[in-house]
N, CA, C and O of each residue as an XYZ file, in Angstrom:
520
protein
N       0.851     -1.173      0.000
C       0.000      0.000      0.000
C       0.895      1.234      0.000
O       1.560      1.399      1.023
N       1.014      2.081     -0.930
C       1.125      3.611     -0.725
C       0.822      4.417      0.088
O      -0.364      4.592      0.371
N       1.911      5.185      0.730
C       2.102      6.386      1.859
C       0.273      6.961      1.834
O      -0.496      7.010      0.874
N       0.100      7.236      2.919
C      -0.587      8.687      3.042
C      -0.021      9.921      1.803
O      -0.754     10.457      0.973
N       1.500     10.162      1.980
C       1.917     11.455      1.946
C       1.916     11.284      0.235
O       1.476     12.195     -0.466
N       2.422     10.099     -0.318
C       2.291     10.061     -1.580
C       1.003      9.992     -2.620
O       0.818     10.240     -3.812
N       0.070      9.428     -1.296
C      -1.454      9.479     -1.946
C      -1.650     10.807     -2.308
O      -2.145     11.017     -3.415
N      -1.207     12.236     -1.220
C      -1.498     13.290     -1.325
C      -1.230     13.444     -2.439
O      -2.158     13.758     -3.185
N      -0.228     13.331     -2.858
C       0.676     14.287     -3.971
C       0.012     14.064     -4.912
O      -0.235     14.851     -5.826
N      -0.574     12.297     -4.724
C      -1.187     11.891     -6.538
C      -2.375     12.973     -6.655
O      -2.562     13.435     -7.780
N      -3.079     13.357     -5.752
C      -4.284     13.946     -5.714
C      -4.201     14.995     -6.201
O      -4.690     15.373     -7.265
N      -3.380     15.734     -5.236
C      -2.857     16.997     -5.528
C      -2.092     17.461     -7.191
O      -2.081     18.557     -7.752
N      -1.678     16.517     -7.499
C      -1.232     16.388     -9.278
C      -2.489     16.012    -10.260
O      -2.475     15.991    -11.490
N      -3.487     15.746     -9.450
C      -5.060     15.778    -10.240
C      -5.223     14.356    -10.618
O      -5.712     14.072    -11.711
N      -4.748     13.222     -9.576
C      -5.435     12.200     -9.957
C      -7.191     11.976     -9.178
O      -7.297     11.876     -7.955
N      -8.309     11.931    -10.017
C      -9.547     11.753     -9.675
C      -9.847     10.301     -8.871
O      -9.250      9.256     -9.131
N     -11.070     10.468     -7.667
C     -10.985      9.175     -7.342
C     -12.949      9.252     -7.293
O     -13.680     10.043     -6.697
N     -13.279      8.099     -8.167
C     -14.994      8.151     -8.053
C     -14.569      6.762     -7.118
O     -13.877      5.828     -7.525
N     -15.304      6.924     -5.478
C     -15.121      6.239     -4.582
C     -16.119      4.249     -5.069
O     -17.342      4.125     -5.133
N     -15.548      3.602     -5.202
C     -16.213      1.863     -5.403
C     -15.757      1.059     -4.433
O     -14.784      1.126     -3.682
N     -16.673      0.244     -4.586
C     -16.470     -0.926     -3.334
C     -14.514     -1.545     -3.639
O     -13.765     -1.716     -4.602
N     -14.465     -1.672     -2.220
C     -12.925     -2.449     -2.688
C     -11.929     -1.491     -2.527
O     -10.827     -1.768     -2.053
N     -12.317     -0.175     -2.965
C     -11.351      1.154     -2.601
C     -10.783      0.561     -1.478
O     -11.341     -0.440     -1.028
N      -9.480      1.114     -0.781
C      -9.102      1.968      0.760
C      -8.539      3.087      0.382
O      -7.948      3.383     -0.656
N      -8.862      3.873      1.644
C      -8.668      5.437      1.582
C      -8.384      5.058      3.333
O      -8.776      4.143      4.058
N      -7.418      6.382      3.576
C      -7.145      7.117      4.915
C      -8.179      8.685      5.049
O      -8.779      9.206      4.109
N      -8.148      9.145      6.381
C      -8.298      9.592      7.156
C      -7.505     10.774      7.543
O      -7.586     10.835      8.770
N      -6.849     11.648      7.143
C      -5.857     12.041      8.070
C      -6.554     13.149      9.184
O      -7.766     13.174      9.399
N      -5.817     13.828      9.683
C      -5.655     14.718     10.623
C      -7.108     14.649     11.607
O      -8.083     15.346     11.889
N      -6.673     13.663     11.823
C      -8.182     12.787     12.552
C      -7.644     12.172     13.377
O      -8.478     11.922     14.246
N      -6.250     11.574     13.741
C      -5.608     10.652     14.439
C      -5.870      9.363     13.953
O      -6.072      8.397     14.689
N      -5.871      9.334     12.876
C      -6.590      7.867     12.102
C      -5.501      7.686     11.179
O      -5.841      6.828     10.364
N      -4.125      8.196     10.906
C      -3.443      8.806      9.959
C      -2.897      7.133      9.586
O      -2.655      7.004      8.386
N      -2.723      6.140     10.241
C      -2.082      4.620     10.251
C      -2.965      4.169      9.936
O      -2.800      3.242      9.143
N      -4.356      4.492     10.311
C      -5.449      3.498      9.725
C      -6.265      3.351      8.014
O      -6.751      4.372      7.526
N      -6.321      2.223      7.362
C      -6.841      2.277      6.161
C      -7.791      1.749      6.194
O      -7.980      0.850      7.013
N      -8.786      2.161      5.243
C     -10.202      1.960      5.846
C     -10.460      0.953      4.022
O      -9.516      0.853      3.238
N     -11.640      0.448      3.762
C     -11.948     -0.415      2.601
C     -13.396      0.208      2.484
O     -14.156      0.399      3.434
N     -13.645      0.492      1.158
C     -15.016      0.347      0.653
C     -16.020     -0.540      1.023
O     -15.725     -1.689      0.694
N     -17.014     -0.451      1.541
C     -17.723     -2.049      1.671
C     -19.505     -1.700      1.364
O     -20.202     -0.748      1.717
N     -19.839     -3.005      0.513
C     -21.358     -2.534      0.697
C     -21.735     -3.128      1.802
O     -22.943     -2.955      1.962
N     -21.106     -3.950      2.910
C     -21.654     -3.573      3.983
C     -21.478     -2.663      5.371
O     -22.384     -2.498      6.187
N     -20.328     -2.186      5.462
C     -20.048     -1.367      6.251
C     -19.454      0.089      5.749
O     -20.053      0.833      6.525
N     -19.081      0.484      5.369
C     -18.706      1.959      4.479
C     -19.134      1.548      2.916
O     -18.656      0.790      2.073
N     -20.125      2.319      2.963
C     -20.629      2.663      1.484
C     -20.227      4.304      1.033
O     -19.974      5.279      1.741
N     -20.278      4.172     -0.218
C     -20.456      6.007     -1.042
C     -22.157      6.292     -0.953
O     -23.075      5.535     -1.270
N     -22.202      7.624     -0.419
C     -23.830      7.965     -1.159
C     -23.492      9.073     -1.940
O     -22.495      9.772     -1.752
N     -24.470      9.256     -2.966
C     -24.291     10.490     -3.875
C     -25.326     11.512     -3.339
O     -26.380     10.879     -3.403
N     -25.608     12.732     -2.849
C     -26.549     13.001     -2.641
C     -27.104     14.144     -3.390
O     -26.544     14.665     -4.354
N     -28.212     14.496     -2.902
C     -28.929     15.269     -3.767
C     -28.501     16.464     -4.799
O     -28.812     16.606     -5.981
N     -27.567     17.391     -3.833
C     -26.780     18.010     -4.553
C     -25.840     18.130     -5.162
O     -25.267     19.204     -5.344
N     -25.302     16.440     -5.847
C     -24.324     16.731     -6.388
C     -23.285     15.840     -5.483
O     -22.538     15.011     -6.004
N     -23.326     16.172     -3.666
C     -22.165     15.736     -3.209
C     -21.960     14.577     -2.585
O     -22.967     14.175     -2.002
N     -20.923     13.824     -2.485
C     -20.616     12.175     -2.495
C     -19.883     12.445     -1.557
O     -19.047     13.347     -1.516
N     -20.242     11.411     -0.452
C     -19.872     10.921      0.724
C     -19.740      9.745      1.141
O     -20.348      8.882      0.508
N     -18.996      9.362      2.213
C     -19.059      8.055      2.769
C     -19.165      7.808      4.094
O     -18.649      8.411      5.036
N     -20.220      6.421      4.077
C     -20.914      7.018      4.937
C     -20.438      5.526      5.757
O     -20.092      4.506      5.160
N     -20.520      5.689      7.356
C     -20.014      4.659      8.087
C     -21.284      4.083      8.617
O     -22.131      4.859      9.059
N     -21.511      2.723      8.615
C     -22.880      2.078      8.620
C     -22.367      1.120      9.824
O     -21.419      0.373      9.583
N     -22.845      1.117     10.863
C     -22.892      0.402     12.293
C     -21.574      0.919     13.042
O     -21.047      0.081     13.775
N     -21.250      1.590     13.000
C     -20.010      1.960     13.490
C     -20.107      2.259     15.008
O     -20.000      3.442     15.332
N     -20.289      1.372     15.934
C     -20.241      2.234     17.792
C     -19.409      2.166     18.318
O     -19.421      2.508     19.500
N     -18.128      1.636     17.649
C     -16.595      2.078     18.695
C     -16.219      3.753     18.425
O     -15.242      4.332     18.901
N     -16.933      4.165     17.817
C     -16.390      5.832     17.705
C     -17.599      6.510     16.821
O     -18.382      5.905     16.088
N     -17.543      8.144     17.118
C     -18.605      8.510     16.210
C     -18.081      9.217     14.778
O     -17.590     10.336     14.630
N     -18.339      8.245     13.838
C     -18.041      8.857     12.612
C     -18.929      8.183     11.867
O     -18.613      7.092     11.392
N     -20.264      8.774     11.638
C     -21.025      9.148     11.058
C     -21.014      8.821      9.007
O     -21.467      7.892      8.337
N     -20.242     10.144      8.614
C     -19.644     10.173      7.576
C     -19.015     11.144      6.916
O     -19.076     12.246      7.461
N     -18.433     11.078      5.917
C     -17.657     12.558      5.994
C     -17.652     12.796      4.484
O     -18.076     11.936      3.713
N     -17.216     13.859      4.108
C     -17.455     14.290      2.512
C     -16.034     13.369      1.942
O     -14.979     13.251      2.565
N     -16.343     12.804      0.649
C     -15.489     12.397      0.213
C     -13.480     13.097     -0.308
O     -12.432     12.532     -0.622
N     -13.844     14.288     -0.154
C     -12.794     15.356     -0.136
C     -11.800     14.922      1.129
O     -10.579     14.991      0.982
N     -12.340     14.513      2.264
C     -11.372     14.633      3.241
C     -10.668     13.246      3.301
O      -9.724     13.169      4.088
N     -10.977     12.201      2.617
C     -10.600     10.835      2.759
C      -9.363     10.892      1.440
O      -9.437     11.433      0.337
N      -8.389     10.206      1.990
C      -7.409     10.212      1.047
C      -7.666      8.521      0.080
O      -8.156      7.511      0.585
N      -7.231      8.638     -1.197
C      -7.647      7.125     -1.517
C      -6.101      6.877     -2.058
O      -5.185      7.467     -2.631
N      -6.512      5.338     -1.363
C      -4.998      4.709     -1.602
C      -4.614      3.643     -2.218
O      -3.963      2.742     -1.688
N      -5.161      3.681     -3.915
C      -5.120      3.001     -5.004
C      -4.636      1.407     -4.641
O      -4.208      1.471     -3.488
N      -4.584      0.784     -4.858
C      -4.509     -0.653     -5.639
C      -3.416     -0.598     -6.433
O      -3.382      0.342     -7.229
N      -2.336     -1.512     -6.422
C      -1.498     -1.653     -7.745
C      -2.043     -1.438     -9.148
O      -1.790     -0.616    -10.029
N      -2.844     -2.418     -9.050
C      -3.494     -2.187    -10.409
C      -4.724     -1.013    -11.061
O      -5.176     -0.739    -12.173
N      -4.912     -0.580     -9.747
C      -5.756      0.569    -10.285
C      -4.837      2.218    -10.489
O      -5.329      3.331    -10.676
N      -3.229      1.782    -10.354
C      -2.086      2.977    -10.231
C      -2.150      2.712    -12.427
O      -2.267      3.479    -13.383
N      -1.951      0.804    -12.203
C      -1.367      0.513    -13.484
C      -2.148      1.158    -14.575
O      -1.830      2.053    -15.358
N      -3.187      0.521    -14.438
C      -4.629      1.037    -15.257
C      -4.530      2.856    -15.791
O      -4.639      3.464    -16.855
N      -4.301      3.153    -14.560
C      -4.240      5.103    -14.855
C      -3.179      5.142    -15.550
O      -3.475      5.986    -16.396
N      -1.975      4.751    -15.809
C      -0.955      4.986    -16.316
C      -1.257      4.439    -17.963
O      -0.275      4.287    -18.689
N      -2.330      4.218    -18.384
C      -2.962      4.201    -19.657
C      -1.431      3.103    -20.386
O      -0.556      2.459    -19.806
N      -1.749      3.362    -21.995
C      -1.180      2.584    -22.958
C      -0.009      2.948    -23.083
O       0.606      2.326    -23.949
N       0.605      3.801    -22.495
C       1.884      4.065    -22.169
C       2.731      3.478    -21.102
O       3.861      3.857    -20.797
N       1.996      2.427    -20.525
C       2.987      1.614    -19.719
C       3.707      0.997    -20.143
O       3.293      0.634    -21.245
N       4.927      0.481    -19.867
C       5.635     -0.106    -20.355
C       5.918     -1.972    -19.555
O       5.435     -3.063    -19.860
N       7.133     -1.451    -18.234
C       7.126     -2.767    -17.574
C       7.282     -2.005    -16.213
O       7.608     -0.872    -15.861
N       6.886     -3.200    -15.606
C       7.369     -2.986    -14.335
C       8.044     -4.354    -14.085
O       7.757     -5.538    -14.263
N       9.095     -3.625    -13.580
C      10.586     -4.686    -13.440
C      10.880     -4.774    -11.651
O      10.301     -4.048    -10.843
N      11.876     -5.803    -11.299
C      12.708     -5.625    -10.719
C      14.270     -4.999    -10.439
O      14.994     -5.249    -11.403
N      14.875     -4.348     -9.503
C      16.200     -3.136    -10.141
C      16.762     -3.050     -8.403
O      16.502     -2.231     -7.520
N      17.407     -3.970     -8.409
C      18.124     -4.260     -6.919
C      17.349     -4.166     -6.180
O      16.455     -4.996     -6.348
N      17.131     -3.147     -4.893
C      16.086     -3.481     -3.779
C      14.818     -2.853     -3.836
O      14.022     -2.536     -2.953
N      14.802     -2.726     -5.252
C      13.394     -2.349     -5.314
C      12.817     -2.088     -7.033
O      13.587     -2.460     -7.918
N      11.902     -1.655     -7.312
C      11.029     -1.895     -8.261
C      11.685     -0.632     -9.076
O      12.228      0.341     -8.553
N      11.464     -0.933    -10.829
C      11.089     -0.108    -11.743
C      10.255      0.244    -12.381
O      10.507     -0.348    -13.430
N       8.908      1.110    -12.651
C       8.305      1.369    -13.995
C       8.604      1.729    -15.026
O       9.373      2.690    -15.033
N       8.258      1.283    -16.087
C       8.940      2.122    -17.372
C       7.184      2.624    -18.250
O       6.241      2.028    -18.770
N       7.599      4.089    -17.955
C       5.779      4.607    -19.049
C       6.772      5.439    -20.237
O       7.623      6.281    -19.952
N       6.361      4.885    -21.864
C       6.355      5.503    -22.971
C       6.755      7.301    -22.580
O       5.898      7.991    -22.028
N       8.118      7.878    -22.944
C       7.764      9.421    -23.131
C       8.246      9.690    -21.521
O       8.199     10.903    -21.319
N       8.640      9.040    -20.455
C       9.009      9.866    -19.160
C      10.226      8.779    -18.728
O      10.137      7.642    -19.192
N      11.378      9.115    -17.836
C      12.341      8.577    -17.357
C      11.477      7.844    -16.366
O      10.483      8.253    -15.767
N      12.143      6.531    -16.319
C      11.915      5.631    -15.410
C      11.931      5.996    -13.563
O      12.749      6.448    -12.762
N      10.787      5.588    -13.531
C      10.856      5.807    -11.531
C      10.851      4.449    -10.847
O      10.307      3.366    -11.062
N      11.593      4.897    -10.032
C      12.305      3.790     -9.315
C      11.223      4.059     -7.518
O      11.002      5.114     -6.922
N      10.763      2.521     -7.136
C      10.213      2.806     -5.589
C      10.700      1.359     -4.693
O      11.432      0.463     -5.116
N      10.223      1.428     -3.701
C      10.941      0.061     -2.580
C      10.004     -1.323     -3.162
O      10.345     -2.481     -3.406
N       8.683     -0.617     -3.255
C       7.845     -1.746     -3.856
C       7.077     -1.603     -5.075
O       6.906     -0.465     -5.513
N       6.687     -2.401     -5.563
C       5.596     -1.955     -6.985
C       4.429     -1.151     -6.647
O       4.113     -0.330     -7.508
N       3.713     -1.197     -5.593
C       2.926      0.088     -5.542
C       3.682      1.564     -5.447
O       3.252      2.652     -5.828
N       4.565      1.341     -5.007
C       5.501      3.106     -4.862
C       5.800      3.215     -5.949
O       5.509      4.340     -6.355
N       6.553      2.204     -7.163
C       6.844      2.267     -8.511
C       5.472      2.981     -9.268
O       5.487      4.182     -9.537
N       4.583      2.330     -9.505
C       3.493      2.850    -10.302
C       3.312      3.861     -9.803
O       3.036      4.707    -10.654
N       3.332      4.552     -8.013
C       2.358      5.939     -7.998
C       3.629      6.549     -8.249
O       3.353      7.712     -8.542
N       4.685      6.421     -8.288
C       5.736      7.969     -8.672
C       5.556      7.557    -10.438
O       5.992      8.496    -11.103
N       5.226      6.833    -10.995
C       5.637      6.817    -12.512
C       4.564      7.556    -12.448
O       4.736      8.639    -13.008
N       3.154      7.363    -11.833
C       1.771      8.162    -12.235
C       1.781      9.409    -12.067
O       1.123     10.086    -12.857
N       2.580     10.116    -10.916
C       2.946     11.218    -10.362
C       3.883     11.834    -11.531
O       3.551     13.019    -11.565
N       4.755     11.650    -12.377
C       5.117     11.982    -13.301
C       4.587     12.293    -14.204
O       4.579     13.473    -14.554
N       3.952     11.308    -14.897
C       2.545     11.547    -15.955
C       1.530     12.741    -15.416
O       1.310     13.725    -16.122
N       1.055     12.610    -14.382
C       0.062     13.790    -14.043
C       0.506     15.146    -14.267
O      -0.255     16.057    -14.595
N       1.911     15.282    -14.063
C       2.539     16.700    -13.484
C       3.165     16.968    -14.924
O       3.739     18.057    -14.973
N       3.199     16.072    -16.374
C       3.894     16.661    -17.295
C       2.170     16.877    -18.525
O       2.261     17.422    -19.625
């Protein structure tokens, strides 16, 4: 799984997240910052609501009160394959490269991370920002 801090950045470089079952997303500045939470249709669902705005909403939850919160404040923390997928037809490989992983995407220098999820979000983080 990918950092908190690197989830930010993907976001912040304009990667979109329409929230689906199976997602995890963090929490931060909640004291929840270690914890990753999962999509579920039975316990955290998305609602869309009337105006437009999408939330998620916590369904039986009585060890704490969290209710639900706008989808803005939840960080989402992709899937290998949902990093790969964004990185469109310009992927190339993802390799092994001593103690840790390479991507190679068509058109950008290779990024190097400890594991294949850090590989794909800095290759994606590249792509977004050029």
């Amino acid at each position: 799984m990918i950092s908190i801090e690197l989830a930010v950045e993907l976001r912040a470089a304009g990667l979109q997240w329409r929230p689906a079952p199976g997602d995890r997303f963090a929490i931060p500045d909640r004291d929840l910052d270690d914890q990753a939470f999962v999509l579920s249709d039975m316990i955290i669902q998305v609602h869309d609501l009337p105006g437009g705005e999408t939330v998620i909403g916590f369904n039986g939850t009585t060890e704490w009160a969290l209710d639900d919160i706008e989808r803005d404040e939840a960080i989402w923390l992709p899937h290998e394959h949902q990093l790969r997928e964004r990185l469109g037809p310009g992927f190339g490989t993802l390799e092994r490269s001593g103690d840790g992983w390479r991507v190679a995407v068509d058109g950008h220098a290779d990024s190097f991370g400890a594991t294949p999820g850090d590989a794909y979000a800095l290759a994606l983080l590249r792509v977004l920002r050029t």
